[in-house]
N, C-alpha and C positions, 0 to 999 in steps of 0.2 A: 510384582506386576509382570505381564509377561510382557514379551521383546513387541518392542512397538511397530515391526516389520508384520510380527503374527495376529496382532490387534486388525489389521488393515486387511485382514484375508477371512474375516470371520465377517459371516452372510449376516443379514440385516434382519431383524425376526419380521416374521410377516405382519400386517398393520391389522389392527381391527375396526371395523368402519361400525360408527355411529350415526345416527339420523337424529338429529333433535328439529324438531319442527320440519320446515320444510328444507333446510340444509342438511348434506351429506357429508362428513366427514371422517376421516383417518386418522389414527396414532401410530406414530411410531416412537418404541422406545431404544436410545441413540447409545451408548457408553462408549466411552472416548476416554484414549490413555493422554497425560498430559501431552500439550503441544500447542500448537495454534492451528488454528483448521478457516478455509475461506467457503463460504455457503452463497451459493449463486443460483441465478434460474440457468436451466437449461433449454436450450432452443428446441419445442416442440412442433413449430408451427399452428399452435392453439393462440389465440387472440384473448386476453383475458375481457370476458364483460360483468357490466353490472348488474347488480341482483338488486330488482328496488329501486336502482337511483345510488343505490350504497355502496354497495361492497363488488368491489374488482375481483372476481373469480375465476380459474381458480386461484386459490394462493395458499401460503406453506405459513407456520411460524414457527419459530424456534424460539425452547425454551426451558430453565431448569426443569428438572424433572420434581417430584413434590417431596420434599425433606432433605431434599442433596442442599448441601453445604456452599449459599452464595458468594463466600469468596475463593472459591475453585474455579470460577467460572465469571470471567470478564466478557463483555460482548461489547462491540465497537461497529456500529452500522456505516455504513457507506453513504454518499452523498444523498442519496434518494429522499430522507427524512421518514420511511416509513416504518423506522425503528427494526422491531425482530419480525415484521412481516416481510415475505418474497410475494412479487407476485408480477412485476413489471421485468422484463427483459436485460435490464440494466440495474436491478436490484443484487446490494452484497452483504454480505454479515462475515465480520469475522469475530468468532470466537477464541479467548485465551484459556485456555483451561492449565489451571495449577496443581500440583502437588500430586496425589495417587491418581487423578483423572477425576471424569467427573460423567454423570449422565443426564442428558439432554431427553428433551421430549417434543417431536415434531409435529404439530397438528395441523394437516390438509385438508381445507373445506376445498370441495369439489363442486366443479360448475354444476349448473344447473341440467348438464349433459349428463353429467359423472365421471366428466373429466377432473384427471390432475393435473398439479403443478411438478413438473420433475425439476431436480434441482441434483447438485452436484457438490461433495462435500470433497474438499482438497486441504488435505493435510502441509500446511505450509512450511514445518522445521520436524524434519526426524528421518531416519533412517531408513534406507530402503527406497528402491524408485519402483517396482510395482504395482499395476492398480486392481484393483478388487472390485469385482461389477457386479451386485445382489441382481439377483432375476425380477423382471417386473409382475409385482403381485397380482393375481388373477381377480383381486378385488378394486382395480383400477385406482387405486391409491398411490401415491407417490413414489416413483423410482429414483432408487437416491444410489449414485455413484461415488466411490470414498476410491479416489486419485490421489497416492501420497507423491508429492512435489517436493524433491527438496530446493524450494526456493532459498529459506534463510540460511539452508545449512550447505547451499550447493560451494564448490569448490572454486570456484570463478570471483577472483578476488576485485576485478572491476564492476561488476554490479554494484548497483546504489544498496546502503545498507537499511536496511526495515526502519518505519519511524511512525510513530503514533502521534497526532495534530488534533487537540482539541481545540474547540472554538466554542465563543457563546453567539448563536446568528441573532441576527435581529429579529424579533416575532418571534422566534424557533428555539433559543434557549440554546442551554449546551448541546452540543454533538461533538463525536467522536469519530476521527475519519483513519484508514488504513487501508493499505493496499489499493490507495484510488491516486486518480491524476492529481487533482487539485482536493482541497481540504476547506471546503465552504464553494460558492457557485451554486448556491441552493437554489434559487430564482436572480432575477434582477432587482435590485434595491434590495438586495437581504445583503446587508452588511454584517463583516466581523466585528462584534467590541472588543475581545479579549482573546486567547489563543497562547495555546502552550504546546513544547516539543517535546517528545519522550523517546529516545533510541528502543528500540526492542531488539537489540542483535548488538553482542561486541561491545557498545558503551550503554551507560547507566543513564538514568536520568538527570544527575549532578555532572554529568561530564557536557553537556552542549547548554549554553546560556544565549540569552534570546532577551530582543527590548521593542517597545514599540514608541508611535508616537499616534496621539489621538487629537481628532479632529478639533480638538479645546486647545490644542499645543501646547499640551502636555508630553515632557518624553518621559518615557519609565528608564527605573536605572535595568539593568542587567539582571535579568533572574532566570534561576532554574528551579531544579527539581518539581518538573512538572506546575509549576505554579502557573497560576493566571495572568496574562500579559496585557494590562489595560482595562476599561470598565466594564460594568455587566448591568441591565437594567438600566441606562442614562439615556438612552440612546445616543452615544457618543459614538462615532465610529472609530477605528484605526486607519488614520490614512498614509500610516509607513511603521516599516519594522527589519529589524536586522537580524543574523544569528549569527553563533561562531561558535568552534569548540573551545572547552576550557583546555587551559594552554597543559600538556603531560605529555608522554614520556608517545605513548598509543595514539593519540589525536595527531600530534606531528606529522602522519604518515598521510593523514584524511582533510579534506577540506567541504567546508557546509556549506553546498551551491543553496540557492534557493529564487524562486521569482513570483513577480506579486499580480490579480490582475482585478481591477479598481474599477469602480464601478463607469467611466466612461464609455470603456472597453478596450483600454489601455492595458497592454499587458509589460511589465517591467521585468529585465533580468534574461538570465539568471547571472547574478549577484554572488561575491564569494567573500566570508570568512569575515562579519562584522559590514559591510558597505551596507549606507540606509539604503532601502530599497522604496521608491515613492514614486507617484505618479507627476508626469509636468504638466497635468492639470491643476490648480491649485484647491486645497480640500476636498480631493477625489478619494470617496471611500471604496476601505480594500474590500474586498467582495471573496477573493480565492488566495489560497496559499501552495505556492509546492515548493516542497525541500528535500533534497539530495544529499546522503550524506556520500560520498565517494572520495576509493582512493587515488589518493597524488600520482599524476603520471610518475614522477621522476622513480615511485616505490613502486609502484605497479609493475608485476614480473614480464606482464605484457606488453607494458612500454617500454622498461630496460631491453627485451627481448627484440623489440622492431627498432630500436635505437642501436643495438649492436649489429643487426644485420643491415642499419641503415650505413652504419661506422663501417663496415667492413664492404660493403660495398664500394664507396668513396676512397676504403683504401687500396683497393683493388683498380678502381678506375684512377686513382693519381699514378699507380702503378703501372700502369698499361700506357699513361700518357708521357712518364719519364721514361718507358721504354723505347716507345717512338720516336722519343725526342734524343735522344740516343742511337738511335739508331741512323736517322739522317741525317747526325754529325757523324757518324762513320763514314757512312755513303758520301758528304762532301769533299772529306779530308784527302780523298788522289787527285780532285778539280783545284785545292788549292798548292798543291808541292806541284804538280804538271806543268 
């Protein structure tokens, strides 16, 4: 496979626009070296409308291409709940692609203008900071920008480390939330039943364990590996939950902030390393989740670093002050022999 720097510099093939009925739309086809990549709208100043009463256009969807191999290819949508469709301003996708890569197939229905949806593909963990900007097609179909970021893989050891939050919402079923603020907040009354933590960077899924307590007062014991935390289908809510790393040698270094916010509009936290986190409303359901994995000042090379020049400061000013004070017992000691 080639260097995943030269991947990111290779143009976008042009789309071919189909018309079926009285919609207009574009294919593009995507191939992507393994990695994780974030699929977002880009601000065009187009207002998306409806077609019908129905459909919000324009809009983009992503998705396998037809025979590629679905476990190469993990997709985890963002808060919005409109799955592998873009099309709102606040709309995300990201995708996991494994192993050799994988190719994706982008399909833009275009307004009723023959406007598209531009969207923006950001490579979130790989080599290279570079971006690669395809020209936009002369067939008004979707311009897609591939910005590699190295977010997960940047050098900058206090950043929060990557983390994948599943939840089953109420009404909504599972959803899979990344790279967002909060991990549920899907509407008002759409409560979490259940919710599980998965590191995507550094730790494993058996390394952070996580417990809840639901509105029946019920507590769950501790689980990981990505397991479900609470019920599904009861309409039971969670109305508290905790997390923490499992105790080794690598976690020591990291502590798991996290904070909750419940359906009063109560937000709790952030909470660190196992503290329940609950609202002081009583049987206030949790509604949003965010968790931090970040490292401990005391390891952090950026806090040892402002801690030593704070040290050395201090010792520089106690220096200067037993200098002085030094020095005015010289200057008094002829007033006292005189």
């Amino acid at each position: 496979m080639a260097d995943a720097s030269d991947e990111t510099k290779k143009a976008v093939p042009a789309p071919v626009v189909v018309q079926p009925g009285a919609l207009s739309a574009s294919v593009q086809v995507l191939p992507l070296p393994a990695g994780m990549y974030l699929f977002s709208v880009k601000s065009s100043g187009l207002a998306p409308n409806s077609d019908g009463g129905s459909l919000a256009l324009p809009a983009m969807h992503v998705g396998l291409g037809p025979g590629a191999n679905s476990e190469q290819v993990e997709f985890m949508a963002g808060s919005s709940g409109h799955g592998a469709w873009l099309f709102a301003a606040t709309d995300l996708l990201v995708a996991r692609i494994n192993g050799g890569g994988a190719t994706l197939v982008l399909t833009s229905v275009l307004s009723a203008s023959g406007e598209a949806l531009s969207i923006v593909v950001e490579r979130l963990n790989g080599r290279g900071t570079d971006a690669a900007v395809a020209p936009k097609p002369d067939t008004g179909a979707t311009t897609i920008t591939e910005k590699v970021k190295s977010v997960f893989g940047a050098p900058d050891t206090d950043r929060p480390l990557a983390v994948r939050i599943g939840a089953h919402i109420r009404s909504r079923g599972d959803m899979s939330f990344a790279d967002v603020p909060w991990a549920g907040r899907v509407a008002p009354g759409l409560w979490i039943e259940s919710f599980s933590v998965r590191p995507l960077e550094k730790f494993g899924a058996g390394d952070v364990e996580y417990k809840g307590l639901t509105g029946s007062g019920h507590e769950t014991p501790w689980l990981t590996d990505d397991k479900p935390c609470g019920t599904q289908g009861m309409a039971v809510p969670l109305v508290g939950f905790a997390l923490r790393f499992k105790p080794s040698a690598g976690a020591a270094e990291y502590d798991c902030e996290y904070s909750g916010y419940f359906q009063s509009g109560a937000t709790v936290g952030p909470l660190r390393n196992g503290a329940p986190c609950r609202s002081t409303v009583a049987n206030d359901p949790l509604e949003g989740i965010q968790v931090r994995l970040l490292k401990r000042a005391a390891a952090s090379p950026k806090a040892a670093a402002a801690a030593t020049r704070t040290a050395a400061v201090k010792r520089d000013e106690a220096v200067a002050v037993a200098a002085a004070r030094g020095a005015r017992g010289v200057q008094r000691q002829p007033s006292r022999g005189s």
